[in-house]
N, C-alpha and C positions, 0 to 999 in steps of 0.2 A: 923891376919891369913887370909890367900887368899883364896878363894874355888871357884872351876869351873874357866872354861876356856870359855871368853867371845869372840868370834869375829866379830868385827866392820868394816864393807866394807862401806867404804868413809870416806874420811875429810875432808868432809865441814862444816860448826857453827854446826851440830846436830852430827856429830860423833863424833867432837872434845870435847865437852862439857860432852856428853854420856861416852865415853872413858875415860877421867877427871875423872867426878864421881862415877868412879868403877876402878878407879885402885888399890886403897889403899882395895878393900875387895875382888876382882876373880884375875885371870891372863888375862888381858885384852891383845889382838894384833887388834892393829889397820891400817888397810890393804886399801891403795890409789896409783892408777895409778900414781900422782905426787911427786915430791921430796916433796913439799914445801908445806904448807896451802894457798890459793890463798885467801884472803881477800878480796870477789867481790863486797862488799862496795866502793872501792875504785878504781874499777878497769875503773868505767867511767873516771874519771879524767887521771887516769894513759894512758887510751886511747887516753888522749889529752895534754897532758902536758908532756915535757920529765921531768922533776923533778921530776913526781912521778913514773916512770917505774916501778922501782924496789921497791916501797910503800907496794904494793900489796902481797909480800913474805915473809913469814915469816915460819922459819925453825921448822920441828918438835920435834927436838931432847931435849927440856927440855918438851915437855908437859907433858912424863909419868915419875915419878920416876920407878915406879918398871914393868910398862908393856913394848912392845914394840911396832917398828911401823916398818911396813913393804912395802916398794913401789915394788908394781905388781900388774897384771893382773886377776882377779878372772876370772875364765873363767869353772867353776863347784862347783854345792854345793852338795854334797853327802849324803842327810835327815837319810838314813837309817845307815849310817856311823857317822853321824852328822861330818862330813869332809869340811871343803873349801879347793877347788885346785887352785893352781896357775897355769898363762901360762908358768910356770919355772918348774913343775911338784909338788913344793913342797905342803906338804899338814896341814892344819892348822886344829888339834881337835877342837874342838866348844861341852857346851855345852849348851851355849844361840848362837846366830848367830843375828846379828842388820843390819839390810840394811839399809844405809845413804850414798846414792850415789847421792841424791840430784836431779838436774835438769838442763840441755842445756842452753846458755843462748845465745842470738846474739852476734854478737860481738858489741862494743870494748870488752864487758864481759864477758869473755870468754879466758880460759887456752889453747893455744894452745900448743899440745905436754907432754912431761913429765917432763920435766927441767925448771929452769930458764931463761936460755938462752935462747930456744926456745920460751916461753913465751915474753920474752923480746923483741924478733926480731919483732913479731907479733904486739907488743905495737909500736913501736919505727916505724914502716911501717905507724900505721893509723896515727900517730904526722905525719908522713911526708906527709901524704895525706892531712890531713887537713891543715895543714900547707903552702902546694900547692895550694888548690881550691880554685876556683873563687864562685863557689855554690853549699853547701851542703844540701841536703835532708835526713831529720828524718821521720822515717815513725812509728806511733804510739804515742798518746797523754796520758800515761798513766806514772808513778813516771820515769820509768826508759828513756822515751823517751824526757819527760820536764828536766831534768835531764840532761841530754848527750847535748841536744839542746842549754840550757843555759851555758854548760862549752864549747862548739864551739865557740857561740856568744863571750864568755870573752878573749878568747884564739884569736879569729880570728873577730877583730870587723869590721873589711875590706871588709868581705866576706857575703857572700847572703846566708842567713841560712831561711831552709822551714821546718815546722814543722808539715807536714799533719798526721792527724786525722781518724779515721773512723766515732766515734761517736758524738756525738751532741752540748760536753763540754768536756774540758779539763781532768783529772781525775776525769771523770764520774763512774766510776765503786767504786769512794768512798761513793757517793752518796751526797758529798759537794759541790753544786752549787756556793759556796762563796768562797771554795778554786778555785775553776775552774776557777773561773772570775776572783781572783786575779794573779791566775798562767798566767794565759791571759794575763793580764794588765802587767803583767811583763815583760814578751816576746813579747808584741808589741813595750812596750818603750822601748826594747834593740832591736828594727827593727828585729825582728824577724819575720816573715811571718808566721800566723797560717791557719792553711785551715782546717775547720771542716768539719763532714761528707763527707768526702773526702778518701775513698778507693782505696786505689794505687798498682800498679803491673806492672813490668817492662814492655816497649814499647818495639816497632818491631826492635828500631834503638840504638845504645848503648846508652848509658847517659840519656835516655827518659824514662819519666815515665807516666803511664795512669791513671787518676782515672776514676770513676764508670760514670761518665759522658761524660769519651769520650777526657777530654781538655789534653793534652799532659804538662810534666813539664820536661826543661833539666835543667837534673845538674850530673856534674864530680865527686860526690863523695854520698853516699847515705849509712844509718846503720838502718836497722829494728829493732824496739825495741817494739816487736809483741807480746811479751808473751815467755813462755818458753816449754821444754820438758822433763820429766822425763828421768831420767837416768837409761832405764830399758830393752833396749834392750837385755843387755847383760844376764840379766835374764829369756827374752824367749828362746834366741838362747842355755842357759844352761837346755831346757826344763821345766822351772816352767812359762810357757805364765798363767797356771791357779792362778796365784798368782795376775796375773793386770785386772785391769779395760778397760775398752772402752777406754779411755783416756790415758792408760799405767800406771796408778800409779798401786801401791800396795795395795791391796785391806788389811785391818784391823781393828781387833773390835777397841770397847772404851778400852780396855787397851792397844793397840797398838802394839797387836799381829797379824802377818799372821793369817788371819782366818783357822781354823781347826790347829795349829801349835806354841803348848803354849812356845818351845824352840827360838822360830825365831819371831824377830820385827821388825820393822819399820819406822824410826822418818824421819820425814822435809817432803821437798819439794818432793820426793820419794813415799809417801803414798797418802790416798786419805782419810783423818782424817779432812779435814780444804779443802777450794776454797781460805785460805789468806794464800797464801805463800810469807813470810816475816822472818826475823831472826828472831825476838820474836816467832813468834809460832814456830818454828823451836829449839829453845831452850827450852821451856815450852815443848815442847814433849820430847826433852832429858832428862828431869828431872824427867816427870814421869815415862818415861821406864826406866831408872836407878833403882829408887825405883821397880819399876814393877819385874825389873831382879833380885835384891838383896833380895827381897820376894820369889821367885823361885826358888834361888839357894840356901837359907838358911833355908827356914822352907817345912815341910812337911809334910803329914796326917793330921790329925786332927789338928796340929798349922802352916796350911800352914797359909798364911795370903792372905786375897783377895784383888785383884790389884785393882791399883787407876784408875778410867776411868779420860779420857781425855775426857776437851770439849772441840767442836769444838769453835777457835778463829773467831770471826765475826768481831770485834772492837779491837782494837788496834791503840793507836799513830802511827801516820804517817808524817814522817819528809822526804819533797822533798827538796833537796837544790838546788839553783840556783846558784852557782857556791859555793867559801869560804867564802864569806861574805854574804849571803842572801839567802832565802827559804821559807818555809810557812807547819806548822806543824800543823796536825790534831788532836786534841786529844778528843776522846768521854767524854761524860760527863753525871748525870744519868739524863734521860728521853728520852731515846734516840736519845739527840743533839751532835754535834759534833763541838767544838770551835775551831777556826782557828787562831791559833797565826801566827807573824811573823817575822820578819828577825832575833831579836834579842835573842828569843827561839829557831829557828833554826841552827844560826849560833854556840851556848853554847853548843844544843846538837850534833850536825851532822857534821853541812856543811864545819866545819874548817877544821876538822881533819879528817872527816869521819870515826870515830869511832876507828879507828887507834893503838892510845894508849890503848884501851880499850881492842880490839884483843890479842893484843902484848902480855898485860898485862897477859890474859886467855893461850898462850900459852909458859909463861916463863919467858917471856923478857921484858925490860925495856919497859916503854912506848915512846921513841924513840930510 
């Protein structure tokens, strides 16, 4: 038996998974701007490679047996209605509500549009760009920047690939100085150009770039891989700005509710629960607020049952691939260390496939 009406705005890994696991007990609708699940694992390659274009999509239509999925616009949430409206006018009962609309990414990672197609053109533009250049520029030395830089170099070994930095070593912000150096040592013997502490921002003249010291870099084709941005504008402009932080997340306790707002959650990249925004902690939060919901919507009074807090993920494996054959995976260990495997760790879990069949699997379909 089903009780309560759940509604889940976005499908990305945390709504998808969250949606999953409460179909078979509410009436779950799962409500995204896109047709398709965009599997942004995958989508650096696909920004570089035409054979994986169409990798990256994967349809939603077996995810729910008994819920549904709805592609549009939330463009109002109505608390005291407990309502979401669509830019279609149509309105979705809710009597939990989950925000998982995730986070901005730069491109190549990054859906553009609502379709496949559209998506596709977008993909199939930067193949042609790279495909083109004489010299490409990476600006950010961080998983997704090492990342993107080593599938140019593989893709394009002809061309003058730069990989500036801001900070001091390579994925510094894991705190592995040994991956850093090794990620280094990778990318120089693939002639890749790394330029550390090296601050960049477009020049006066097209193709030029400055860093903090003034020295000028050209090159015809350039992808920021800076960081990202919640996906939350769309929620001030609905009037709840008192819901985010400084930073635009979603501000929520340890059970990963809207503060003040025991109907209404929060999971991923979208909240401000974790500073490691990565699919695992993004999944580990759909699991708890799953149970957290299923708690809420089924007991009450005195046998309500009290919700599971979340901790915040600090550590976490960390698998960067250098293209499908090679990478360097982080994985903690207890004392606070952090062991760095490599290529042949990497390539079993990630780099081949980019987790691909794994996705697939979670939404229905065959793993190819």
């Amino acid at each position: 038996m089903r009780d309560g009406d759940v509604v889940v705005i976005g499908g990305g890994y945390a709504g998808v998974r969250l949606a999953k696991r409460l179909d078979a007990t509410a009436r779950v609708t799962l409500v995204d701007r896109k047709e398709v699940f965009f599997h942004r694992i995958a989508s650096l390659r696909a920004g570089v490679r035409p054979e994986w274009t169409t990798t990256p999509f994967i349809p939603y239509d077996r995810l729910l047996r008994h819920g549904r999925v709805v592609t549009g616009k939330v463009v109002r949430i109505e608390t005291q209605e407990r309502q979401v409206v669509l830019a279609t006018g149509e309105r979705l009962p809710y009597d939990v509500l989950v925000i998982a609309t995730g986070a901005d990414y730069p491109e190549p990672a990054r859906f553009t549009g609502t379709t496949i197609e559209e998506a596709a053109k977008t993909f199939a533009a930067h193949q042609r760009g790279i495909a083109a250049a004489e010299h490409v520029l990476v600006v950010g030395g961080g998983p997704s920047g090492v990342e993107l830089s080593a599938e140019i170099r593989l893709a394009r070994p002809d061309a003058r690939v730069t990989l500036a930095h801001a900070g001091p070593e390579l994925l510094h912000s894991t705190g592995s100085h040994r991956a850093g150096r090794r990620t280094r040592a990778w990318l120089e013997a693939h002639d890749i150009e790394v330029r550390l502490g090296s601050f960049m921002s477009p020049g006066h003249d097209f193709g030029t770039y400055r860093d903090a010291r003034g020295d000028v870099l050209a090159a015809d084709l350039s992808f920021w891989a800076t960081g990202t941005t919640p996906n939350t504008l769309w929620l001030r402009l609905a009037g709840h700005g008192d819901w985010l932080n400084a930073t635009g997340h979603v501000k929520v306790d340890r059970a990963l509710r809207v503060a003040g707002r025991p109907d209404v959650f929060a999971v991923g990249d979208v909240n401000d629960a974790t500073e490691l925004k990565i699919t695992p902690a993004a999944l580990a939060q759909a699991d708890l607020a799953a149970w957290n919901i299923r708690a809420h919507l089924h007991s009450s009074g005195r046998h309500r049952k009290e919700p599971r807090l979340y901790r915040s993920v600090h550590r976490t494996p960390l698998i960067v691939p250098f293209g499908p054959a090679d990478g360097v995976t982080l994985l903690p260990v207890p004392g606070g260390e952090t062991a760095v495997l490599g290529g042949r760790t990497s390539v079993l879990a990630k780099a081949k496939t980019l987790m691909t069949p794994y996705i697939r699997r979670q939404l229905g379909y065959t793993a190819t």
